[in-house]
C-alpha positions as CSV (number, residue, x, y, z in Angstrom):
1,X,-18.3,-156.0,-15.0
2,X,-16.9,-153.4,-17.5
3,X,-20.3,-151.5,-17.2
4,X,-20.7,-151.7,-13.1
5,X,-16.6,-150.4,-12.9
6,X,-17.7,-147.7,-15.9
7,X,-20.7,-146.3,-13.4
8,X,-19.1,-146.3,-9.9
9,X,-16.4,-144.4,-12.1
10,X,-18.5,-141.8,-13.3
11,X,-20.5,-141.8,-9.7
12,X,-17.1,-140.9,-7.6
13,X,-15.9,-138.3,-10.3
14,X,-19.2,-136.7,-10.4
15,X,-19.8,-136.4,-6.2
16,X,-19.9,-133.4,-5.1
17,X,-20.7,-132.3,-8.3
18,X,-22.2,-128.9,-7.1
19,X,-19.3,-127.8,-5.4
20,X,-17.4,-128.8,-9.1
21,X,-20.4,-126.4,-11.0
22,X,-22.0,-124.2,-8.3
23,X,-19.1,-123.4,-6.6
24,X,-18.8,-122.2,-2.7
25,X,-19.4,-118.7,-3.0
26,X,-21.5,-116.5,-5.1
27,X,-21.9,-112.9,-6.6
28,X,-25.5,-110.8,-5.4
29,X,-25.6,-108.0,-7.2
30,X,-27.9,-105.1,-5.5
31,X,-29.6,-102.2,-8.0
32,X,-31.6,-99.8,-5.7
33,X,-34.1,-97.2,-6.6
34,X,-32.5,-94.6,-6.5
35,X,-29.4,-95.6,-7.1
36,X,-26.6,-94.5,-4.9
37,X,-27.7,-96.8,-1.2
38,X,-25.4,-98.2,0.8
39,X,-26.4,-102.1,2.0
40,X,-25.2,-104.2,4.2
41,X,-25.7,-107.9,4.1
42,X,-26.4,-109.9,7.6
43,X,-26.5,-113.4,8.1
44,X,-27.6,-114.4,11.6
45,X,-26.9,-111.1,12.9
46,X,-23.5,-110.7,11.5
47,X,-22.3,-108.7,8.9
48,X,-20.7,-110.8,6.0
49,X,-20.5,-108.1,3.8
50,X,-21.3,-104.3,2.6
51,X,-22.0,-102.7,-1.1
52,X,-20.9,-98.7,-0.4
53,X,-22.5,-97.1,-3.3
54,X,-25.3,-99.3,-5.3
55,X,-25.7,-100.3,-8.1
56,X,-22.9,-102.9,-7.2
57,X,-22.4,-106.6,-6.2
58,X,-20.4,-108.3,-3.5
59,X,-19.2,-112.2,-3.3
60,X,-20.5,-113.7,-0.4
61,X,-19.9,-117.7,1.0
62,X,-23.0,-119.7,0.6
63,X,-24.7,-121.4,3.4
64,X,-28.1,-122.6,4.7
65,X,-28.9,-119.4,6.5
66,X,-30.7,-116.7,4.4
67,X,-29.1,-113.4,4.5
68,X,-30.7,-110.3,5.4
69,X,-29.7,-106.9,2.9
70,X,-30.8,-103.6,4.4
71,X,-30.2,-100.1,2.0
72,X,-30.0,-96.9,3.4
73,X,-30.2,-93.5,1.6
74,X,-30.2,-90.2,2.9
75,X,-33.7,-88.9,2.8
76,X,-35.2,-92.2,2.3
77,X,-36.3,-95.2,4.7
78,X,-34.5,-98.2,5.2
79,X,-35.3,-100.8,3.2
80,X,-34.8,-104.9,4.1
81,X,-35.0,-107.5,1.7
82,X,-34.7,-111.3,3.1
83,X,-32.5,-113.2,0.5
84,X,-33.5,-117.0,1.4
85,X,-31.4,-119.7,1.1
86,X,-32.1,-122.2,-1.7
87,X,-31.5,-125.6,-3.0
88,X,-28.4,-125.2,-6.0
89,X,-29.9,-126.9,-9.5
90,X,-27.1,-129.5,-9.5
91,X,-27.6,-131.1,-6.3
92,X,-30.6,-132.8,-7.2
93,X,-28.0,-134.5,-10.4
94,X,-25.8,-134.6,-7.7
95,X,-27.5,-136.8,-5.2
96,X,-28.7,-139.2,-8.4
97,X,-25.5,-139.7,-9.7
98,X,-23.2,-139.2,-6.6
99,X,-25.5,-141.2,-4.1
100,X,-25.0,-139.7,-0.3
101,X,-21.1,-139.0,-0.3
102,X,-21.5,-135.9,-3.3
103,X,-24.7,-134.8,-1.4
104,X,-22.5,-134.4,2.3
105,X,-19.6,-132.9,0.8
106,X,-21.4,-130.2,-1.2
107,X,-24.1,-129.6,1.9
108,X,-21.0,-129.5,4.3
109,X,-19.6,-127.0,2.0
110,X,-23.0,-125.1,1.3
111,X,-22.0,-125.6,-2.6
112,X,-25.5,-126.8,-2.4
113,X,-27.3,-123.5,-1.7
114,X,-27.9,-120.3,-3.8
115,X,-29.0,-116.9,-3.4
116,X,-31.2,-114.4,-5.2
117,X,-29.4,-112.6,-7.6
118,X,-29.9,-109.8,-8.9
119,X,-31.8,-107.9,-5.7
120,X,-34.1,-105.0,-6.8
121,X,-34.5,-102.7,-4.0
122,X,-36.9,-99.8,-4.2
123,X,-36.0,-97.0,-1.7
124,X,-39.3,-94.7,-0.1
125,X,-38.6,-91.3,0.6
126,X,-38.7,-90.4,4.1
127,X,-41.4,-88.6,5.5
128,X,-43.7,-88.1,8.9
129,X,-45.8,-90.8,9.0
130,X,-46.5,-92.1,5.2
131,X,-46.2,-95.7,4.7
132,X,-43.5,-97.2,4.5
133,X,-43.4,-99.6,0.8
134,X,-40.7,-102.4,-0.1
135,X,-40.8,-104.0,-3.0
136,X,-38.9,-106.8,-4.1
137,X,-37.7,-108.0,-7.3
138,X,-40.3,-108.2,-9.4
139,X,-42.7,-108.7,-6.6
140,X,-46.2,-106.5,-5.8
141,X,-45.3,-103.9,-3.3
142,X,-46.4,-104.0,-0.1
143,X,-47.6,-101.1,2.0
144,X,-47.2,-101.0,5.9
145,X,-48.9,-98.2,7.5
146,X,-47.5,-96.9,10.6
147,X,-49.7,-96.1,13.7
148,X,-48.5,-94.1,16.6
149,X,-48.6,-96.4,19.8
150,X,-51.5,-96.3,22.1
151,X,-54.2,-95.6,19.1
């Protein structure tokens, strides 16, 4: 009996256990190159947030909805990177130890989610119709060629 009233114990204190660790919000820091952007941060076509001058970070409310960061520089073309909503490390302990109670709680909350952070933008200069290359984090680039309608 000890050991049963010893475990639902430690079950009830530990649910929601991401929400204790993770926390509801977290920090996304953005580095740019060049330095210098300004980016916004969208999540279903609001904005929840703006860096004015990168390198910076900003502390943002987590959810299940990715957030969209576009960075703009004078002279350069705007550059989008899709920050996707993920599953927090201590929700998986959470939903062993804390059964389905910890697990609603910290989903309701979105302590159960994380972001990518840092964000590691590369900026292409602007010019008349050169391709147009994002890269993110440590990620291959990736060219997009632009083609003038009607070709």
């Amino acid at each position: 009996m000890k050991v049963f009233l010893t475990s639902l114990a430690a079950a009830v204190s530990l649910s929601a256990c991401s929400s204790i660790i993770e926390g509801t919000s977290q920090e996304i820091a953005v580095n740019t190159n060049p330095p210098g952007a300004l980016c916004q941060f969208q999540r279903e076509g609001t904005v929840i947030a703006t860096i004015p001058v990168t390198p910076a970070a900003t502390t943002i409310k987590k959810t299940k909805h990715d957030i969209t960061i576009s960075c703009d520089k004078t002279g350069y073309q705007t550059a989008t990177f899709m920050n996707k909503s993920d599953v927090a490390g201590a929700t998986v302990g959470n939903i062993i130890l804390g059964g389905g109670i910890g697990w609603a709680i910290d989903s309701a909350s979105g302590a159960d989610n994380k972001y990518t952070s840092p964000v590691n933008i590369t900026l292409v200069p602007a010019g008349p119709g050169g391709p147009a290359l994002v890269r993110q984090n440590n990620a291959a680039p990736v060219v997009l060629q632009m083609k003038p309608v009607g070709t």
